[in-house]
mmCIF file of the C-alpha atoms, coordinates in Angstrom:
data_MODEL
# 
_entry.id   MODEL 
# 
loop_
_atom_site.group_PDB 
_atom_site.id 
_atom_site.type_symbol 
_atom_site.label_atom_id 
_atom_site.label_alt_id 
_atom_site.label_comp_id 
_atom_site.label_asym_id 
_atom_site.label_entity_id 
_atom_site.label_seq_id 
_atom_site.pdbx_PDB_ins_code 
_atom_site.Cartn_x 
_atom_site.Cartn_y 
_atom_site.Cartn_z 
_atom_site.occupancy 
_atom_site.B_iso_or_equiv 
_atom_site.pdbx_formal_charge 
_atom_site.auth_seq_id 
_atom_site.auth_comp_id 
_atom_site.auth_asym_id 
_atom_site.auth_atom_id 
_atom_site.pdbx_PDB_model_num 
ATOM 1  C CA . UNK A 1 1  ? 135.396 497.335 41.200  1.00 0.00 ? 1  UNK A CA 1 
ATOM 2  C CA . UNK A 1 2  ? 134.970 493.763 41.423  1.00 0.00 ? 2  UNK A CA 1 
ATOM 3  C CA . UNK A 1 3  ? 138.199 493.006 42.429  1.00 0.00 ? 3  UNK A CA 1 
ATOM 4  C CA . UNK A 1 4  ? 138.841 495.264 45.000  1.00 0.00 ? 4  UNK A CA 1 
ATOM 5  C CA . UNK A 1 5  ? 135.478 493.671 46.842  1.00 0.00 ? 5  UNK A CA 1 
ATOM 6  C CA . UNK A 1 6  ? 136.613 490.791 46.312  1.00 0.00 ? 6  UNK A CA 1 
ATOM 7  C CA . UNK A 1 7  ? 140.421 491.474 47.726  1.00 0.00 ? 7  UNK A CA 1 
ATOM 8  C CA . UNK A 1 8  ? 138.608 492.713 51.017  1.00 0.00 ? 8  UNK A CA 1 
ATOM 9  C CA . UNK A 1 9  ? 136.273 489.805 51.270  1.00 0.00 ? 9  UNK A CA 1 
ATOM 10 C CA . UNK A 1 10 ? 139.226 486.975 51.271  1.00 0.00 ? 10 UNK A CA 1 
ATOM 11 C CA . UNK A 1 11 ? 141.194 489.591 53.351  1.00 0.00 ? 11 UNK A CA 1 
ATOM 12 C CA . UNK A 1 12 ? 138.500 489.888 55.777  1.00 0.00 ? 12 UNK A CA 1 
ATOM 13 C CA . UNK A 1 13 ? 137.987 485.721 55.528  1.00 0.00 ? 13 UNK A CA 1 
ATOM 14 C CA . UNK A 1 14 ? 142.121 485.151 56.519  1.00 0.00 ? 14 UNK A CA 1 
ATOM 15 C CA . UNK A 1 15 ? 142.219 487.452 59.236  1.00 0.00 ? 15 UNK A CA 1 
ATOM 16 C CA . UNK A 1 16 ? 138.770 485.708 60.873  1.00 0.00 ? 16 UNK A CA 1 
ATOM 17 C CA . UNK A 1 17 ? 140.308 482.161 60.236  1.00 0.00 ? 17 UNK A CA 1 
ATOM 18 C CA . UNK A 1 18 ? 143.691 483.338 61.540  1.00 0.00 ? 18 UNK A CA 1 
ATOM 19 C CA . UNK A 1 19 ? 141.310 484.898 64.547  1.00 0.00 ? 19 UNK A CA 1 
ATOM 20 C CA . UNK A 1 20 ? 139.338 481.834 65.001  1.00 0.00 ? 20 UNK A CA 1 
ATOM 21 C CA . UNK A 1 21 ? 142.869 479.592 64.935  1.00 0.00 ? 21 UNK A CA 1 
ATOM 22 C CA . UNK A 1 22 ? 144.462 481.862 67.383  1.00 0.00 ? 22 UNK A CA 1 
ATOM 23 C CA . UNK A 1 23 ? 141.730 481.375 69.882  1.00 0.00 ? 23 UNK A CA 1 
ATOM 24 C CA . UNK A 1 24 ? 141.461 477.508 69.542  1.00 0.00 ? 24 UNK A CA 1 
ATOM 25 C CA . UNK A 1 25 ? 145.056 477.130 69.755  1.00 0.00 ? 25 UNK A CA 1 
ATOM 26 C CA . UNK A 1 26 ? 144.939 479.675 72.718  1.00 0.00 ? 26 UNK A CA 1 
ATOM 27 C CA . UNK A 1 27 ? 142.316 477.221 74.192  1.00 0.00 ? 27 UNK A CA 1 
ATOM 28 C CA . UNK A 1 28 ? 144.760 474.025 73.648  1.00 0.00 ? 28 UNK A CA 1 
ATOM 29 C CA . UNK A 1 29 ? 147.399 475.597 75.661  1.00 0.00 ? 29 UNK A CA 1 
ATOM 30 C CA . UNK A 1 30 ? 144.856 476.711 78.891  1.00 0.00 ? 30 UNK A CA 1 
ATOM 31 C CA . UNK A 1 31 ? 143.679 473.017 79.015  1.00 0.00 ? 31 UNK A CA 1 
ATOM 32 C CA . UNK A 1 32 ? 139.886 473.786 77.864  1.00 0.00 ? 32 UNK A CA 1 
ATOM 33 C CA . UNK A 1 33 ? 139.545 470.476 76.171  1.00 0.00 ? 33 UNK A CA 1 
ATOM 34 C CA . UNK A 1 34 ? 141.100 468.186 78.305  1.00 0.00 ? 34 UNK A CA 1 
ATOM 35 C CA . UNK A 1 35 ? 137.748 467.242 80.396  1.00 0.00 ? 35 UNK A CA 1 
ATOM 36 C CA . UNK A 1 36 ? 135.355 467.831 77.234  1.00 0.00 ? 36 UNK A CA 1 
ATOM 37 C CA . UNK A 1 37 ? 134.226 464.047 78.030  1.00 0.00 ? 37 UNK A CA 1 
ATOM 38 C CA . UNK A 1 38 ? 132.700 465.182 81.139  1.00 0.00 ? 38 UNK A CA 1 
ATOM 39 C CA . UNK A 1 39 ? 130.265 467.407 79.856  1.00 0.00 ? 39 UNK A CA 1 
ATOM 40 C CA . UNK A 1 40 ? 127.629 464.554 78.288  1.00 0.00 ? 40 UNK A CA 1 
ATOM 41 C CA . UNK A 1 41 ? 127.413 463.343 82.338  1.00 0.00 ? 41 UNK A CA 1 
ATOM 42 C CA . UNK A 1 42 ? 126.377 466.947 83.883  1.00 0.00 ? 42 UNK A CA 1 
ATOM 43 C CA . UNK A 1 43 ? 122.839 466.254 84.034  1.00 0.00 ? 43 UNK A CA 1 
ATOM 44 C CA . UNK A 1 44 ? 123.700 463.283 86.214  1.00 0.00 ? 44 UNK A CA 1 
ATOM 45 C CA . UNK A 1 45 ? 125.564 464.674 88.966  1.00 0.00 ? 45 UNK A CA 1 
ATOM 46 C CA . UNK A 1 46 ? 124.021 465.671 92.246  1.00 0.00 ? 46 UNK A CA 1 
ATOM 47 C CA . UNK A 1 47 ? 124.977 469.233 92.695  1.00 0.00 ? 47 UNK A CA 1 
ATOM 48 C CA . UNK A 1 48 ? 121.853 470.108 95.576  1.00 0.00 ? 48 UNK A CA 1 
ATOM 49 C CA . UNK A 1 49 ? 123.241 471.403 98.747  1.00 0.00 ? 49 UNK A CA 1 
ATOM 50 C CA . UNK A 1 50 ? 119.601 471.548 100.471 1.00 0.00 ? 50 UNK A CA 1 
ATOM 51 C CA . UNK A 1 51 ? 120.941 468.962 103.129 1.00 0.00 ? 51 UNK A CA 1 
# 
């Protein structure tokens, strides 16, 4: 009984990480990263288009 729990557990742990990798490398190849630098200087921009 304990093994078969434990079979699904890892089974259920590679198919998330094989999820998880899927996405991120999904995410590489759109180009989500490529400005991550800019997102520390958001609070400094001036976005208000009250003029």
């Amino acid at each position: 009984m304990l093994t078969v729990s434990l079979i699904y557990t890892l089974g259920i742990g590679v198919l998330l990480g094989v999820f998880i990798l899927g996405f991120f490398v999904w995410g590489l190849n759109t180009g989500a990263f490529d400005h991550s630098e800019d997102a520390k200087y958001i609070l400094f921009r001036d976005d208000d288009d009250d003029d």
